[in-house]
PANULUM-426325 format. One record per atom (N, C-alpha, C): z, x, y. Coordinates in steps of 0.2 Angstrom, whole numbers, plus 5000, padded with zeros to 4 digits. Layout:
% PANULUM-426325
ZXY/...
% end
This chain:
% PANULUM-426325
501449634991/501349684997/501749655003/502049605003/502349585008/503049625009/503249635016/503849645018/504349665015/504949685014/505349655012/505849655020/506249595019/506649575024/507249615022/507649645028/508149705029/508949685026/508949605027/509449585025/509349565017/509049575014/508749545009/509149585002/509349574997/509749634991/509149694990/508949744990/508549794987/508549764980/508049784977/507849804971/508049854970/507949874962/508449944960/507949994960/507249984961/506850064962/506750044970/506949994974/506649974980/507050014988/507349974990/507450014997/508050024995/508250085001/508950135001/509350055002/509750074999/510250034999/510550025006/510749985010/511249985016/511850015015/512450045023/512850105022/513250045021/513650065016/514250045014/514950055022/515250025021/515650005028/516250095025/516650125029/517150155029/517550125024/517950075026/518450035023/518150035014/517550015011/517250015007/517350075002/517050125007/517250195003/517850195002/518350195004/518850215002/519150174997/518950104995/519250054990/518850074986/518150124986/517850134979/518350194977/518150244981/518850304980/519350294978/519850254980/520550224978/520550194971/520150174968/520150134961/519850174955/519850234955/519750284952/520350284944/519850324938/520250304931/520650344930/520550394926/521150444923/521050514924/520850544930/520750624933/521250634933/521350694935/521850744937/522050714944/522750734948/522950724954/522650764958/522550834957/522050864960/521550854963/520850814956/520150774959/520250734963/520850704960/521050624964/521150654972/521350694976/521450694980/520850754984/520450774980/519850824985/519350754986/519450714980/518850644981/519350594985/519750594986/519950534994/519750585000/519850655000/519450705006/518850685006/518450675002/517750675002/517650605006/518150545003/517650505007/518050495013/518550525015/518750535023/518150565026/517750615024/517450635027/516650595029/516350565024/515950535024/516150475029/516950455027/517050385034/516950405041/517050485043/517050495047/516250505050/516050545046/515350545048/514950465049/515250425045/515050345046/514950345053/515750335054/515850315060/515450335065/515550395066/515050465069/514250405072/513850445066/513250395064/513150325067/513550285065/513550215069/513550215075/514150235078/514450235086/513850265090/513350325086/512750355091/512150295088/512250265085/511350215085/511550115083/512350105085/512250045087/512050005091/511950015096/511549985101/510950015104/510349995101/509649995103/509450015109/509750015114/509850025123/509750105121/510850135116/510650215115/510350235114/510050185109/509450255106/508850265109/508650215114/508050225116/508150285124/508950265125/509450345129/509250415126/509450405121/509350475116/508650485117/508250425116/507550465114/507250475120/507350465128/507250455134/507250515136/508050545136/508350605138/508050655130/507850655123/507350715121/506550725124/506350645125/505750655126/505850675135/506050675137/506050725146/505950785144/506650795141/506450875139/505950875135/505550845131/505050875127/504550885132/504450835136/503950835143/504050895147/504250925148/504650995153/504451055146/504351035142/504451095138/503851105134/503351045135/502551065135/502251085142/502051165142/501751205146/501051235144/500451215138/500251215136/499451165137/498951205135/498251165136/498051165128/498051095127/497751065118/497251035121/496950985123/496350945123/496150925130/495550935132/495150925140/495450835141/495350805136/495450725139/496150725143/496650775139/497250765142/497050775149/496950795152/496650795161/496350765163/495550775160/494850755162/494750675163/495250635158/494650575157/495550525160/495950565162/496550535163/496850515171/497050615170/497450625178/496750655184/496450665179/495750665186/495450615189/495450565186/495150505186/495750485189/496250475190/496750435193/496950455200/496750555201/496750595207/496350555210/495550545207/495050505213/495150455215/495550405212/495750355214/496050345219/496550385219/497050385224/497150425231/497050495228/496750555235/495950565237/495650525236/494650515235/494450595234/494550595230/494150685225/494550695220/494050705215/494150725210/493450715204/493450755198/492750745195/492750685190/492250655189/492150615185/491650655180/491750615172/491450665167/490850605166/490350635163/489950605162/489750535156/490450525154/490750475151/490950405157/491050435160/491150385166/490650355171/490050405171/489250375175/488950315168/489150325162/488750305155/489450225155/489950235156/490350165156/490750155150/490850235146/491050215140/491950205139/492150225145/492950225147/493050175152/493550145150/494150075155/494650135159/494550085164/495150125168/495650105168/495850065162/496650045160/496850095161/496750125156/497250185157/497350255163/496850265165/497050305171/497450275177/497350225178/497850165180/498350195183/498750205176/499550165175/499550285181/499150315178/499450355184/499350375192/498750335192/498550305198/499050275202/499250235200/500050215202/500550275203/500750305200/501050365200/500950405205/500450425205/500050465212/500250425216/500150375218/500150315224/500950325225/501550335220/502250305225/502450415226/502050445222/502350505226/501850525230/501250495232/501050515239/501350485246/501650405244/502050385249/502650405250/502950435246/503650465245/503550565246/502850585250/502650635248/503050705244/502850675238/503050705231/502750745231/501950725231/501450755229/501450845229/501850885228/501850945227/501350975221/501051035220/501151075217/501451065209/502151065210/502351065204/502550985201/502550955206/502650885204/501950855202/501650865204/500650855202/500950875194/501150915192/500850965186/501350905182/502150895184/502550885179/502750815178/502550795185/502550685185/502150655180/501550665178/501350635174/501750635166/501650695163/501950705156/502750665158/503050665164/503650635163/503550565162/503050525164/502850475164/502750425159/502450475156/502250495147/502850505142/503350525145/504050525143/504350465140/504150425146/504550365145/504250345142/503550325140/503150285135/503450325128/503550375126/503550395121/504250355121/504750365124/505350355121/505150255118/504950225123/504950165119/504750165112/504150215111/503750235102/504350225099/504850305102/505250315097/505850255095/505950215101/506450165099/506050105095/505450095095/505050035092/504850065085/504850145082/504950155076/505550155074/506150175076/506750135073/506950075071/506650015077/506649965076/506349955069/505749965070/505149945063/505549955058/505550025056/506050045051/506650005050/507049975053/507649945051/507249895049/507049865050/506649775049/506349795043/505849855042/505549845034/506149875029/506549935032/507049955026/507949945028/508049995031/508649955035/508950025039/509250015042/509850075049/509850135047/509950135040/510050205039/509450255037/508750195033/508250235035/507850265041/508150195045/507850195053/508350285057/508850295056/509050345060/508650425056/508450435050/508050465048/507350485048/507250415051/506350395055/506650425062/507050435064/506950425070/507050525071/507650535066/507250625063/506950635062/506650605060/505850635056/505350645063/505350625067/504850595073/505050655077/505750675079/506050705085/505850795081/505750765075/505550845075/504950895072/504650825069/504050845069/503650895074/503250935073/503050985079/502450955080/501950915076/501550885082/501650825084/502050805084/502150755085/502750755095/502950835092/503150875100/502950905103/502250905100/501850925103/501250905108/501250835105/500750775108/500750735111/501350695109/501450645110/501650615118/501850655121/502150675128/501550685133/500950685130/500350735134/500050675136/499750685140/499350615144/498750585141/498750595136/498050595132/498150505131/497550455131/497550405129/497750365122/497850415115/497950425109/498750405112/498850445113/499750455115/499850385116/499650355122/500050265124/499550235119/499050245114/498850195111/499350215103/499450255102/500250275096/500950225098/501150225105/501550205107/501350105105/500950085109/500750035107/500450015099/500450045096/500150025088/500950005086/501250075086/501950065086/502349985086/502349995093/502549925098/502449865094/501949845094/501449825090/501649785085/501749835078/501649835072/502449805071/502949825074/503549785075/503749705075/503249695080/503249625081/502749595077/502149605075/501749575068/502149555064/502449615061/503049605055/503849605056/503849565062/504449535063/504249465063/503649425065/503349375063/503349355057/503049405052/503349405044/503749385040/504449435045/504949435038/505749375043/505349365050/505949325053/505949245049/506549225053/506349145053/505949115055/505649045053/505148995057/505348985062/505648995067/505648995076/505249045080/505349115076/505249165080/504649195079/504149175072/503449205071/502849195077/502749125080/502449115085/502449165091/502949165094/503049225098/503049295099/503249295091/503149395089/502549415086/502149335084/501449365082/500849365089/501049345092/500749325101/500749375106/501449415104/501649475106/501149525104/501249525095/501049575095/500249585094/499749535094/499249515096/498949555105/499449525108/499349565117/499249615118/499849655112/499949725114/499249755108/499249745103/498649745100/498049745102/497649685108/497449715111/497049765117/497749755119/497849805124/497849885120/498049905115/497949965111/497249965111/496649915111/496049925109/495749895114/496049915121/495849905129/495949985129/496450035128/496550085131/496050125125/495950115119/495550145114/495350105108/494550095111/494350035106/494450035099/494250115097/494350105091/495350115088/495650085091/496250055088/496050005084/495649955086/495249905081/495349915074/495249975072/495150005065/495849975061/496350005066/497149985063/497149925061/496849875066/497049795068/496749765063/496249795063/495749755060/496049745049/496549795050/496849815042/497349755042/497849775049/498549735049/498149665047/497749635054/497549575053/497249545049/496749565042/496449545038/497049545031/497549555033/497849555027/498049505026/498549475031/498949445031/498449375033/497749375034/497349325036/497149295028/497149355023/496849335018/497449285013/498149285014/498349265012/498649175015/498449175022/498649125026/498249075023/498848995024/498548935022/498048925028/498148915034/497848915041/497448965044/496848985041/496349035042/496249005050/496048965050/495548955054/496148915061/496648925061/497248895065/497248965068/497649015064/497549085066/496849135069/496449105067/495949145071/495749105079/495549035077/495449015084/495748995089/496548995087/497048965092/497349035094/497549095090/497849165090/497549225093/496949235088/496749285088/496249305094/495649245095/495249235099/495249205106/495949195107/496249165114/496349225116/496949275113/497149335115/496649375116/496149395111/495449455113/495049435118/494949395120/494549355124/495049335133/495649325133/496049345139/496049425140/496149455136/496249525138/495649565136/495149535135/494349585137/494149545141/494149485145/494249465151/494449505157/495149515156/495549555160/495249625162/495249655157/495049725158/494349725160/493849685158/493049675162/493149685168/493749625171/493549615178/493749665182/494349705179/494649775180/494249825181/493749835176/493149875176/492649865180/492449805182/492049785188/492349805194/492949785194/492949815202/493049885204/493349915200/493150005200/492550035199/491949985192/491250045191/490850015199/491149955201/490649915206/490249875202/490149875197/489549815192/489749805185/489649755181/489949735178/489649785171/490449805165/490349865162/490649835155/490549835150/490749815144/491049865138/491449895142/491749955139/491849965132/491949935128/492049925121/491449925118/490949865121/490049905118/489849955118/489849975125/489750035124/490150095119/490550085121/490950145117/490550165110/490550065108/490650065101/489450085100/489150065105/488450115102/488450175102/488950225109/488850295109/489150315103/489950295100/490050355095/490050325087/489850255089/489850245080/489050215080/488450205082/488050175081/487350245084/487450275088/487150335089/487650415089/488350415085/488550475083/488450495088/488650485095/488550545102/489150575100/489750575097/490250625094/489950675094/489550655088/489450725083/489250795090/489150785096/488550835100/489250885101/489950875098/490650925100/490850935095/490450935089/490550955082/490750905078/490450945072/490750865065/491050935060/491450915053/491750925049/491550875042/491850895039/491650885033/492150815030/491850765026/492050715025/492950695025/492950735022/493650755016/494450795023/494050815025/494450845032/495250825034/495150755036/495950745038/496250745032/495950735025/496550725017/496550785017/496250845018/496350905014/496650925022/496250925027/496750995033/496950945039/496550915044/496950865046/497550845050/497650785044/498250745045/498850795041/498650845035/499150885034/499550915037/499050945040/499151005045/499750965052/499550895054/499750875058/500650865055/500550815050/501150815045/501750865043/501150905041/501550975041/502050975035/502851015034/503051015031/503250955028/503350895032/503450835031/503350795024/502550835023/502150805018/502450765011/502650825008/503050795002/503650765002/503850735008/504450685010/504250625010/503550625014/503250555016/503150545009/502750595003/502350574999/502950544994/503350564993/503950534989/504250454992/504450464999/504450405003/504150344999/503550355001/502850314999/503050284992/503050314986/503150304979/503650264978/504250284983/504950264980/505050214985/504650174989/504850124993/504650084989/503950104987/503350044986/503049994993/503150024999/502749995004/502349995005/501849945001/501149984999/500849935004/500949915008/500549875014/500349935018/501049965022/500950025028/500850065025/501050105018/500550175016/499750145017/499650105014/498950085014/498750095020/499050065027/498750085032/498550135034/498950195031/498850255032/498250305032/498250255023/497550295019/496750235022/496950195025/496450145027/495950175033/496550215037/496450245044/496150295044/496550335038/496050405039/495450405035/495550355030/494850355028/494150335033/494350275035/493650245041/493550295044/494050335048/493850385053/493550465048/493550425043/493250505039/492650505039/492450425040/491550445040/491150465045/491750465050/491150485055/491150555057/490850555060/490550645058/490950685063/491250665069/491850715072/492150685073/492850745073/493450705070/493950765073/494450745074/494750765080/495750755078/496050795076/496550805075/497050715080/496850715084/497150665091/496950585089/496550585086/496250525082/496550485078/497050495073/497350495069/498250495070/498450515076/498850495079/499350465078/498950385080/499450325080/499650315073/499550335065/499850325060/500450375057/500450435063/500750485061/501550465060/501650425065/502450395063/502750345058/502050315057/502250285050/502250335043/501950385045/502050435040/502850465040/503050475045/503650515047/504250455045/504050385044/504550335043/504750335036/504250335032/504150365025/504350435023/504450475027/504850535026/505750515026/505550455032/506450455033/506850405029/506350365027/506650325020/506750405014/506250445012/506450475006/507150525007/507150535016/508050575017/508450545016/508450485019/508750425017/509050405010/508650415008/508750404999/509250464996/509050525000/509350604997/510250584999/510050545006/510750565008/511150485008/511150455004/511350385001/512150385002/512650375007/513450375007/513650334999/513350314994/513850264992/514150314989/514750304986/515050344982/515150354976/515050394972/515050404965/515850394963/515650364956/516450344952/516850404953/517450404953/517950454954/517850504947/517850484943/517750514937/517250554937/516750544942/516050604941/516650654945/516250704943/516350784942/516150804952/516650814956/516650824963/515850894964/515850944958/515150964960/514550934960/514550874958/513850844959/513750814966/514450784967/514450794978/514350824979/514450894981/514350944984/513550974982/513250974975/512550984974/512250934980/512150874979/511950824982/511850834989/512550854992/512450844998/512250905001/512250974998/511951034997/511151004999/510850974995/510150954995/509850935001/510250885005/510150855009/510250905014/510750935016/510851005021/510351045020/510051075015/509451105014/508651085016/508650995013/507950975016/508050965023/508550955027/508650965033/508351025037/508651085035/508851145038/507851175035/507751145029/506951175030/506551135032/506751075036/506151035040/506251065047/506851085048/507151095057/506651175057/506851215051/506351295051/505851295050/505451235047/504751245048/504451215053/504851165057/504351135062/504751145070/505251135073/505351185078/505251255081/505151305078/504751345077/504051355080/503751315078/503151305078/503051245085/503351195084/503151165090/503251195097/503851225098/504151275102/503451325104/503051345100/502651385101/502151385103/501751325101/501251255101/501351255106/501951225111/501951175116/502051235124/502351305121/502551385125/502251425126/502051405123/501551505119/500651485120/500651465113/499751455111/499251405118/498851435120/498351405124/498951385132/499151445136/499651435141/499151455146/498751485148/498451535151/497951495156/497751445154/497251415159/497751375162/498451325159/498751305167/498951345170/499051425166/499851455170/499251455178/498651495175/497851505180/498051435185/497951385184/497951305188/498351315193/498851325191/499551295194/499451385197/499051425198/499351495204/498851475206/498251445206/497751455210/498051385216/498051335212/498451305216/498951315221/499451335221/499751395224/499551415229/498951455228/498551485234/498151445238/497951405235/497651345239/498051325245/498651305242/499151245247/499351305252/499351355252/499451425258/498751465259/498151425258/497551425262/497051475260/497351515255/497151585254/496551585247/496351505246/495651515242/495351455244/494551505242/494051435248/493751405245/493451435235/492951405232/493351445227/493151395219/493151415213/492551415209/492351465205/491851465199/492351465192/492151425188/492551445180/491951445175/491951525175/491451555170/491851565161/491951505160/491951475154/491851405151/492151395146/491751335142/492051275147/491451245147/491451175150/492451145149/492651105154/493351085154/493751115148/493751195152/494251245147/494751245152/495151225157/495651215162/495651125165/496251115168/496251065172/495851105177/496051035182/495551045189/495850995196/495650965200/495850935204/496650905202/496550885198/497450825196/497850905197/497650965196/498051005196/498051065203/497451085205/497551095210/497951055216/497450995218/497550965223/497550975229/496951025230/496751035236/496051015236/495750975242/495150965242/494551025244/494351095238/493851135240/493351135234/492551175237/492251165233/492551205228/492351165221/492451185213/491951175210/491551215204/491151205199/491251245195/490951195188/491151225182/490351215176/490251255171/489651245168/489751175164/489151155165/489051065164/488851075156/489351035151/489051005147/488950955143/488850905149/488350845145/488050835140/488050775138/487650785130/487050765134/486450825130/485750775127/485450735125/485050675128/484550685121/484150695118/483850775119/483650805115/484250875115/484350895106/484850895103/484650975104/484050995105/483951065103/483951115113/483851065118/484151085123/484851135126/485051175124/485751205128/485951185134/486751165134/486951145139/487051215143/487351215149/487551275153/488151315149/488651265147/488951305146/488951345138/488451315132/488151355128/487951415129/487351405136/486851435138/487451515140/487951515140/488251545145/488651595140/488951555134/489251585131/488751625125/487951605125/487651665121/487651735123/487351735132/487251785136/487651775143/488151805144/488651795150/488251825154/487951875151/487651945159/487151915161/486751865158/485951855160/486151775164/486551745160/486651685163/486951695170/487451735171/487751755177/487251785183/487151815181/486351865185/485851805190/485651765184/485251715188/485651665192/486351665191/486751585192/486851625200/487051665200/487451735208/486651715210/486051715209/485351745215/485351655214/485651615215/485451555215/485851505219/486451525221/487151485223/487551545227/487951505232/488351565236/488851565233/489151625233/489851665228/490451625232/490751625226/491351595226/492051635230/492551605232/493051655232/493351675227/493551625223/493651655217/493351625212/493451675207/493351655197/493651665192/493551625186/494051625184/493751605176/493851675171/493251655167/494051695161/494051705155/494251725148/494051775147/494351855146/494351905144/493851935140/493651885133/493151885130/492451895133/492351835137/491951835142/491851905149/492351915150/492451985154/492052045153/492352065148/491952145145/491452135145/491152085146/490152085148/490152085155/490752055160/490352045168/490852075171/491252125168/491552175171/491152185178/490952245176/490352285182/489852225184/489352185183/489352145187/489752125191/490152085191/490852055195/490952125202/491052175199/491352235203/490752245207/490052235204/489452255211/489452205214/489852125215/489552075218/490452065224/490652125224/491352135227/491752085227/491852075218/492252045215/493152095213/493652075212/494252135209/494652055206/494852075201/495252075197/496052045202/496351995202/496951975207/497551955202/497251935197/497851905191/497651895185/497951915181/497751885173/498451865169/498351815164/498751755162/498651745155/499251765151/499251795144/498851695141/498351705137/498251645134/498351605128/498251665121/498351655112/498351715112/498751695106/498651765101/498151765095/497951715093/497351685091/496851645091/496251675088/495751605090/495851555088/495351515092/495451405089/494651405087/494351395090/493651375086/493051445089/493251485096/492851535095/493051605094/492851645100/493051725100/493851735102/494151785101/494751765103/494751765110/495351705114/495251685121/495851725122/495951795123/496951825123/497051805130/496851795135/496851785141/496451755146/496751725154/496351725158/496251755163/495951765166/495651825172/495551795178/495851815184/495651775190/495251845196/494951825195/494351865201/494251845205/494351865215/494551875221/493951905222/493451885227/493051945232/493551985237/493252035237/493852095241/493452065248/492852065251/492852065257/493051975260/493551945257/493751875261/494451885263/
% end
């Protein structure tokens, strides 16, 4: 199960071979037996052509710096070209949290009265906020786009620390195939960029898992350092999201079981680091909750020892193998899964199936969860194009149409990975679920030229951003849904989505009317007429889906104005 080392000769079922040099190809081609003059000179074509793309390919990923250039300048534009609402945490538990810190307003979820989130991570945009409020950046559109750009940069590190990985477990040429397989996966362009705490803890697993198994497969000088490394970064993955642990807890038992030094390794390594950086982030947390918070505990009673998950839905055991990680995967699937067979890396496959098994038992589960293993999947994809598109050359004597078959194969797995997931990502990130920020970012708009005094959002609990996107300090409410402890209770915003008319009816004789509101179409054609006798009108609406996600269809959002303000 160990490594293999990059430098090391492959085995004949084992890794892609290393690219053979130009000069190389051509001495294979030159030494050809008794063809015709004809073959003999479209097979010296062939390998001019392949030298060329050699060269090509090298000159764009020899230097490490490039490619994490390439991957800097895709993921900006991938940041710029996500316009799209997937998950309330990407806001709520992030950029909200980081708004209050630094402009003092913004909402705190009830996650954060209960202690069960570190403010590691809202932090790092805390900062952000901090040098474009001094540099008054602070705009509208900068509010909405600085952050994901932020998030830019971390991704490109992912993407250069999966290349790296890959070269280290297989070698360059699988690594530039990992590094397509990443850049075009659509969830993975879809997510990855998004401010979500998954996101930097993917980037850090990554990070990570590089230097573990550079520790492994380097010389005796170098292991102390890159296991200490990757140890910090480790747990710092499991500072921003405790349950990274799950990953760690795989990497580090493995390689614990076979050490002559168990107990070298645990209480000079392992228990120095955990203990400096849950240290660290305590005293972090104290000084932000104001009293002392053990975030990790807690975490680890709310959703693994009382299920408080489960009160946002659960799914069925089998979930991420059957729809899931699939679905996340996507057409990838059968790449990775041959990958997988024909490396034999049965260390990191294992992690795969380790990851989405633990998190299969517990009762909700959540597409975002699962994340951080998705690029080890995507690296096993690029080991198996890798394999499809192997330069060495065949003896002169084979028949020129089996090159052209061959590389025919490899132009088509291309060409149906680019058609089935750019498409989709594009649309993902364009199209599906736009409507609540286009809604943000105009109300916002209005705000900053003075022209809105109050908002109601008569829909489901954090169906939009808020504060981190407005940024204007006025009153805002939205239907609260807190968990329970008692389970048979309706929050508001259940209560709301049974009966809009009745809920509405009593919520108007109970609170003064907003200046505006801003509720989903579905929701509408019940409060039409209400809305219009409480001199409400209709001022904007903002295309949302073409289809549903988990309830009625949401095709759009509605913003409602009282006429007499």
């Amino acid at each position: 199960m160990s490594l293999r080392r990059r430098s090391n000769p492959a085995p004949s079922g084992g890794a892609v071979d290393p690219i053979p040099p130009p000069s190389d190809l051509h001495r294979r081609g030159g030494g050809g037996g008794g063809g015709g003059g004809g073959e003999d000179e479209e097979v010296a074509n062939e390998h001019r052509r392949i030298s060329l793309s050699w060269r090509i390919s090298s000159a764009v990923f020899r230097s490490e710096i490039r490619v994490w250039v390439i991957s800097l300048t895709f993921r900006f534009a991938n940041a710029l070209l996500v316009q799209t609402y997937f998950n309330p945490d990407e806001h709520w538990q992030s950029l909200e949290v980081a708004h209050r810190i630094v402009f003092g307003y913004g909402h705190l979820t009830w996650e954060w009265k209960q202690g069960i989130r570190s403010y590691l991570h809202p932090l790092l945009f805390a900062l952000l906020y901090k040098i474009m409020a001094f540099l008054r950046l602070d705009t509208p559109l900068f509010m909405v786009k600085a952050p994901r750009l932020l998030q830019a940069v971390f991704a490109s590190v992912g993407d250069l620390y999966l290349f790296k990985l890959s070269k280290l477990v297989f070698n360059e040429h699988v690594a530039r195939w990992a590094l397509f397989s990443q850049f075009v996966n659509w969830f993975m362009f879809f997510c990855i960029t998004r401010t979500l705490s998954n996101s930097l803890e993917t980037v850090l697993t990554i990070t990570g898992l590089f230097y573990w198994f550079s520790s492994i497969t380097s010389s005796k000088q170098v292991p102390v350092a890159s296991r200490k490394l990757a140890l910090i970064i480790a747990a710092l993955a499991c500072a921003v999201r405790p349950t990274s642990a799950i990953t760690w807890l795989y990497v580090g038992l493995l390689d614990l079981i076979g050490m002559q030094s168990k107990l070298q390794f645990l209480f000079l390594d392992i228990i120095p680091v955990g203990v400096l950086v849950l240290a660290a982030t305590c005293l972090l947390d104290r000084w932000m909750y104001g009293s002392w918070i053990i975030v990790p505990l807690n975490f680890l009673k709310f959703n693994f020892l009382s299920s408080g998950g489960d009160y946002y839905g659960t799914h069925q055991f089998h979930w991420y193998f059957t729809q899931g990680f699939p679905s996340m995967i996507w057409s990838f699937l059968p790449f990775s899964v041959i990958g997988i067979i024909k490396s034999k890396e049965w260390r990191l496959s294992g992690l795969i199936a380790w990851v989405l098994g633990v998190y299969s038992v517990l009762g909700h589960k959540e597409f975002r969860f699962v994340l951080p293993v998705l690029p080890i999947a995507l690296m096993f994809s690029g080991y198996c194009l890798a394999a499809m598109s192997k330069p060495d050359m065949p003896d002169t004597k084979k028949s020129p149409d089996n090159r052209t078959i061959h590389k025919s194969r490899v132009q088509l797995a291309v060409l149906f990975l680019v058609v089935t997931n750019i498409p989709m990502a594009l649309y993902m990130s364009l199209v599906h679920q736009r409507g609540t920020e286009d809604a943000m970012s105009y109300l916002s708009e209005e705000a900053h030229y003075g022209r809105v005094k109050s908002i109601l959002f008569l829909m489901p609990c954090h169906s939009t951003p808020y504060y981190s996107t407005l940024h204007c300090n006025l009153p805002m409410r939205f239907l609260d849904c807190t968990p329970s402890d008692d389970r048979a209770i309706l929050d508001e915003s259940d209560q709301f989505m049974l009966d809009p008319a009745d809920f509405v009816t009593h919520m108007f004789r109970n609170v003064s009317l907003p200046s505006h509101l801003v509720l989903f179409d579905s929701q509408e054609v019940h409060l039409r007429g209400l809305l219009i006798s409480h001199s409400f009108q209709q001022v904007k609406r903002f295309f949302h889906a073409h289809f549903k996600v988990d309830r009625d269809l949401q095709g759009s959002v509605v913003v409602y104005a009282r006429r007499d303000l």
